[in-house]
C-alpha positions, 0 to 999 in steps of 0.5 A: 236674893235677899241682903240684910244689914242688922245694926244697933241704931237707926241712925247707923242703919239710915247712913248705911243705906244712904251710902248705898244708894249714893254709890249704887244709884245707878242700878237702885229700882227703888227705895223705901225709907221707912221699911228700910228696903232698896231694890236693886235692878237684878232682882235682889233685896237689901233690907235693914234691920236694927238690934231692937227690930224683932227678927223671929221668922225673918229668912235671908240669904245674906246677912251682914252685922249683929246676928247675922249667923243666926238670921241667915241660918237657913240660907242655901248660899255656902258663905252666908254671912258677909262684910260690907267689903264683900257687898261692894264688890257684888254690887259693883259686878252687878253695876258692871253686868247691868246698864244704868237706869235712866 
């Protein structure tokens, strides 16, 4: 499944993810900073996105922030657009489901 986070400036984007590998180091694969991209142990993706980024053609599954309804139109899960709320409590049903990486 792919996630992605839109916001308005790149430092925004930068700490969000930051956040999210802070609390969710344990179940993060990988990380790359520049593409604003971290993988998760069960598969899934989180990307970032800023308003300026050019977002034509992008497909995801799970969209969270500024146009968001519009990137995650085609998406095949009932309720695709979500709040970070709604993203810390998947990410810590998978942390639960999935031991730590060492």
């Amino acid at each position: 499944m792919i996630i992605a986070l839109t916001m308005h400036r790149d430092r925004y984007l930068k700490g969000c993810m930051d956040d999210l590998l802070d609390k969710y180091h344990n179940i993060v694969i990988g990380r790359n900073r520049l593409n604003n991209i971290i993988r998760i142990a069960n598969g899934d993706v989180v990307r970032g996105f800023t308003s300026s980024s050019r977002m034509d053609g992008i497909r995801v599954d799970i969209a969270i922030g500024i146009d968001s309804d519009r990137i995650s139109r085609h998406s095949k899960i009932e309720d695709p657009v979500w709040d970070f709320e709604k993203l810390y409590k998947y990410l810590d049903g998978i942390s639960k489901q999935i031991p730590p990486i060492q």
